[in-house]
C-alpha positions as CSV (number, residue, x, y, z in Angstrom):
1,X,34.4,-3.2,13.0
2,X,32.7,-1.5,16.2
3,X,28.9,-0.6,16.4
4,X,28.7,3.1,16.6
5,X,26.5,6.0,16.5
6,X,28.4,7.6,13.7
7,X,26.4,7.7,10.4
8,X,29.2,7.6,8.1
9,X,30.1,4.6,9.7
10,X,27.2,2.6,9.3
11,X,27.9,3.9,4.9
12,X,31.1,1.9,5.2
13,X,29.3,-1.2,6.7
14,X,27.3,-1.5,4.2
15,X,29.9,-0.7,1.3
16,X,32.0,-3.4,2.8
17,X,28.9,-5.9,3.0
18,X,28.5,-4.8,-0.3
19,X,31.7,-5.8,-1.1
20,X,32.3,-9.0,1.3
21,X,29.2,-11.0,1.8
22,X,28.3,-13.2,-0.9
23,X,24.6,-12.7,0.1
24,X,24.4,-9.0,-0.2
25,X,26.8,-8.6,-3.4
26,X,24.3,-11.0,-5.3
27,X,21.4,-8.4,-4.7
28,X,20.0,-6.2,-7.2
29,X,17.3,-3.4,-6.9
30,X,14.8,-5.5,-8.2
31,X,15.5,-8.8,-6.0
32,X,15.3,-6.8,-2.6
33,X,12.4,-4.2,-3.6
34,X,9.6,-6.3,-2.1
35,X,11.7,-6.4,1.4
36,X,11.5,-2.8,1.7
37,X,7.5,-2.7,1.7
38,X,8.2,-5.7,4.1
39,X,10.0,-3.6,6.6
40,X,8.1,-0.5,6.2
41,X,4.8,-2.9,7.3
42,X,7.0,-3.9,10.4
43,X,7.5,-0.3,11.6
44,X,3.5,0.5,11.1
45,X,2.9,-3.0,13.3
46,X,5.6,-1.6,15.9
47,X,3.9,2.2,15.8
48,X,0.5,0.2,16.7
49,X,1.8,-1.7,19.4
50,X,3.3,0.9,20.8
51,X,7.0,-1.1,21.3
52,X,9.4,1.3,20.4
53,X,12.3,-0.5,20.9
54,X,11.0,-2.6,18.2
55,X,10.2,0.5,16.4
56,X,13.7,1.9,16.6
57,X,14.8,-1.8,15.3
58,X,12.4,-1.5,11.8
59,X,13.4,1.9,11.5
60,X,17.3,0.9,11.3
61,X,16.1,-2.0,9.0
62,X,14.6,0.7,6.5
63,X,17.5,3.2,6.6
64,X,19.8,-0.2,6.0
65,X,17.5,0.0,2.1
66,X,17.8,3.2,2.0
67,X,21.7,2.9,2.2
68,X,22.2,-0.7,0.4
69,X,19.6,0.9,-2.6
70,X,22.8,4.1,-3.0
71,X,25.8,1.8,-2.5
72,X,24.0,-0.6,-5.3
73,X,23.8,2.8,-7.3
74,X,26.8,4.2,-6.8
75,X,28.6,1.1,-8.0
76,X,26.9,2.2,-11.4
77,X,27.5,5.8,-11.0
78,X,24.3,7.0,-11.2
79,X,23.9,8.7,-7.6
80,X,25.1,7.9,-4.1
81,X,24.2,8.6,-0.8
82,X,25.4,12.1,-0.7
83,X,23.4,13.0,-3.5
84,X,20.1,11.3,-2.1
85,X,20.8,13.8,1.3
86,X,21.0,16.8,-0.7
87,X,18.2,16.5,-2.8
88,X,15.9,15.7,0.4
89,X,17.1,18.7,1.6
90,X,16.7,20.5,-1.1
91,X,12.9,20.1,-1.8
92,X,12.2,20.1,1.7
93,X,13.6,23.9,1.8
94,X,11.9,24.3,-1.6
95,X,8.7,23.2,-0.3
96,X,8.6,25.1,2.7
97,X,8.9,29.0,1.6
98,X,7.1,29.5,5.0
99,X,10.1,28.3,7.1
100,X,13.2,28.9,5.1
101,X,11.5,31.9,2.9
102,X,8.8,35.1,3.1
103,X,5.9,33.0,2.5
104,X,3.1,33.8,5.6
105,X,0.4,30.7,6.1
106,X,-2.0,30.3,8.3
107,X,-2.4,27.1,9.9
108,X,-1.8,23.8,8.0
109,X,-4.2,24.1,5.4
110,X,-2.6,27.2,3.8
111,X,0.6,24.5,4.1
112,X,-0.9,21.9,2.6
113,X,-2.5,23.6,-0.2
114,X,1.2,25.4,-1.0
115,X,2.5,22.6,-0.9
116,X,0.6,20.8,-4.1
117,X,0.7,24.4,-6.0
118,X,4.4,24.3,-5.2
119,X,4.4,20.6,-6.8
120,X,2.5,21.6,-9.4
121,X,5.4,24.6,-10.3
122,X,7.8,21.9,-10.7
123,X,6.1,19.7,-13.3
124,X,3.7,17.6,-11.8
125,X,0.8,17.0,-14.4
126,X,-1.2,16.9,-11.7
127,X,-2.7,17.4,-7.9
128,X,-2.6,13.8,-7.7
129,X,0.8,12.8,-9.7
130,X,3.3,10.9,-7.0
131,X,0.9,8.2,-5.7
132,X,1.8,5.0,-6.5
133,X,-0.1,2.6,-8.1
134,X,1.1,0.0,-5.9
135,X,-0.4,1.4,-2.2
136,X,-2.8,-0.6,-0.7
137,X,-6.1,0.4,-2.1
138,X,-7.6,2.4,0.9
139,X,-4.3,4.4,1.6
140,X,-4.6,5.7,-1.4
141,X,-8.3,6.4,-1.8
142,X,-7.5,8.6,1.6
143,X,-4.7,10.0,-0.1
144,X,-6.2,11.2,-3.0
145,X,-9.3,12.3,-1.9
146,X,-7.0,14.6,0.8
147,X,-4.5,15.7,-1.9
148,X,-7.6,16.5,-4.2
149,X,-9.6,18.9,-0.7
150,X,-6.4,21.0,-0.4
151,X,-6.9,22.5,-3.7
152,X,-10.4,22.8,-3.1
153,X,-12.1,19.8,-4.8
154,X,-14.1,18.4,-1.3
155,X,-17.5,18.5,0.7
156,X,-18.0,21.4,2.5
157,X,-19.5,19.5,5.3
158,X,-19.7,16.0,6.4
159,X,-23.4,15.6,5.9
160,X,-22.8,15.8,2.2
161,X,-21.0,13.5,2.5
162,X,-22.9,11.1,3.9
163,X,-25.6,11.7,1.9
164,X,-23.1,10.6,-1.2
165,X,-22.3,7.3,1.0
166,X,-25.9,6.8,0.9
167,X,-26.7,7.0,-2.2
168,X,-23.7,4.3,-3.1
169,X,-24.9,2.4,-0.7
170,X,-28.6,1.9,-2.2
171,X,-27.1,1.5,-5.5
172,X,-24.8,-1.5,-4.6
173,X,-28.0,-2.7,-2.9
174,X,-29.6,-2.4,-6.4
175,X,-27.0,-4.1,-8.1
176,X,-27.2,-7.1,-5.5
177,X,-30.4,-7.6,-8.0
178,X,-28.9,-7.7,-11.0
179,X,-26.3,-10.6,-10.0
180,X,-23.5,-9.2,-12.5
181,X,-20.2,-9.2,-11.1
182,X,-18.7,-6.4,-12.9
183,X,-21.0,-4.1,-11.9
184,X,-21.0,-5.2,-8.2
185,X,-17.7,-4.8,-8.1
186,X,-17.8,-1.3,-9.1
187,X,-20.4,0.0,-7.1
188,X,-19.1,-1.6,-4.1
189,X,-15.7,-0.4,-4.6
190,X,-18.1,3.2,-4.8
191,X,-19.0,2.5,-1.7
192,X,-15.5,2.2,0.0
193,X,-14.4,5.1,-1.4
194,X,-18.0,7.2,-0.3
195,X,-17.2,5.6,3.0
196,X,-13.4,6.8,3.3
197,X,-14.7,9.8,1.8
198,X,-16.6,10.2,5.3
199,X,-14.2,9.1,7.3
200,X,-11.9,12.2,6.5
201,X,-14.0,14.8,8.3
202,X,-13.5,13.1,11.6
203,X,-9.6,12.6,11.1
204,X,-9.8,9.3,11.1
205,X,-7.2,7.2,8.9
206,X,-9.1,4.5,6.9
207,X,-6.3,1.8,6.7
208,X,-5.7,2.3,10.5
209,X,-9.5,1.7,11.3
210,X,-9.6,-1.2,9.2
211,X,-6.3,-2.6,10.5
212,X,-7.4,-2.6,14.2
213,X,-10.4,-4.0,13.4
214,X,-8.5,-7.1,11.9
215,X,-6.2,-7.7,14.6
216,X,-9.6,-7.3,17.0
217,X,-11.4,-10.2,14.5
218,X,-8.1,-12.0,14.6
219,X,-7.8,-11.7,18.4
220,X,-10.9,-13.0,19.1
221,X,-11.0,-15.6,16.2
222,X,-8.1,-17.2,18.1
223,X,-9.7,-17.3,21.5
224,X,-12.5,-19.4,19.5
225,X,-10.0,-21.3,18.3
226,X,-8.3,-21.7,21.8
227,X,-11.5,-22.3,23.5
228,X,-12.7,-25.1,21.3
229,X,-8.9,-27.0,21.4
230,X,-9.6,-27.4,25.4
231,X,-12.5,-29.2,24.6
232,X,-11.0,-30.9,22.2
233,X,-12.8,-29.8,19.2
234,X,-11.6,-28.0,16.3
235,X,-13.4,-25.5,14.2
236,X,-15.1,-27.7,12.0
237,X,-16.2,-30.1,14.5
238,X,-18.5,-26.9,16.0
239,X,-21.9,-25.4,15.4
240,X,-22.4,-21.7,14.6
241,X,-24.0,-21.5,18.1
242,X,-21.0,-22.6,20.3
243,X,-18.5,-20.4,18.1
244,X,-20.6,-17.4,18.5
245,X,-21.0,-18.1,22.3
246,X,-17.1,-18.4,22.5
247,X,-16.9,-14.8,20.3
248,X,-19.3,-12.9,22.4
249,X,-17.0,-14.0,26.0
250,X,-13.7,-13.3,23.9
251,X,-15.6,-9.9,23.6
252,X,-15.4,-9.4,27.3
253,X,-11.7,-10.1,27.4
254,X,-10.8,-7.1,25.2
């Protein structure tokens, strides 16, 4: 078998992988589940670093799930590829009257909100029903927080806001007091969410900020680290001062 561009192609690949390779005839949804959060990390990294041909690489690594997840079903008759197209399509022409229909919006709010009243028509419990449990904690605290403003339930402005962030802030302060974990942990986690809350009105993505900043810690740890080897010190062989001298001239090198 040729690579090709066709994708019906690449569905017979995997059926005969399926079929063929030890390896990937042993899998099951459940032993391969963790790999696709794996591989959707890998794209984000790529997106960030701006390489797209190791962006176009991750994104062929997900579709591969996306495919080896239907085959695995299909074996078991409960859905295949085919059917996984057509009910994409299908809610995406559902859930956009404004394209494929006579609804009129304007702009992307109007969007947005039809969206989660469309959602809502076909059985959710609720505005915030369909975020998993399992996203990392910020993502969904952004999530939420935007799903919960399109029907209404925000800030008007962001100095409100901030005056909420403050507030959390001086009672996690408080709590510092009281030395009870429980309790720090909860108002601190209030003040993550107050400060996400903020972060909204400025379109910035939380999980994004926060990312750059580690690989900027991580960056400059490293040069710290790098610094002190061609002296031939380590880490723990070094003083607060000399670290922090190395950290201000990695700094610079940004």
């Amino acid at each position: 078998m040729q690579p090709s561009k066709e994708f019906s192609d690449l569905v017979r690949l995997v059926a005969i992988l399926r079929k063929e390779c030890p390896w990937d005839r042993k899998q099951t949804h459940e032993s391969i589940k963790d790999n696709l959060i794996e591989e959707a990390y890998e794209a984000l990294e790529a997106i960030d670093d701006q390489d797209f041909d190791e962006f176009r690489k991750e994104l062929g690594d997900l579709l591969l799930h996306v495919l080896f997840h239907s085959e695995m079903a299909s074996e078991k008759d409960e859905f295949e590829i085919g059917d996984v197209i057509y009910t994409l399509m299908e809610k995406l022409i559902r859930r956009h009257p404004h394209v494929f229909g006579d609804t009129e919006v304007e702009g992307e709010g109007e969007v947005a909100q039809n969206w989660e009243t469309i959602k809502l028509k076909e059985g959710k419990r609720s505005t915030l029903d369909g975020l998993p449990h399992h996203l990392p904690a910020l993502i969904r605290a952004q999530r939420m927080q935007e799903k919960a403003a399109n029907v209404g339930f925000d800030w008007p402005e962001w100095e409100l806001a901030w005056e909420k962030l403050d507030e959390e802030l001086e009672e996690f302060k408080d709590t510092l007091k009281d030395n009870d974990p429980v309790k720090l942990s909860d108002e601190f986690g209030d003040v993550l969410f107050s400060l996400v809350n903020v972060s909204r009105y400025f379109d910035l993505n939380a999980e994004d900020s926060l990312r750059q900043t580690n690989k900027k810690f991580e960056q400059r740890f490293r040069y710290i680290e790098k610094k002190l080897k061609e002296q031939g010190k380590t880490v723990n062989e070094s003083t607060l001062e000399e670290m922090d001298a190395f950290w201000e001239e990695a700094k610079t090198k940004a």
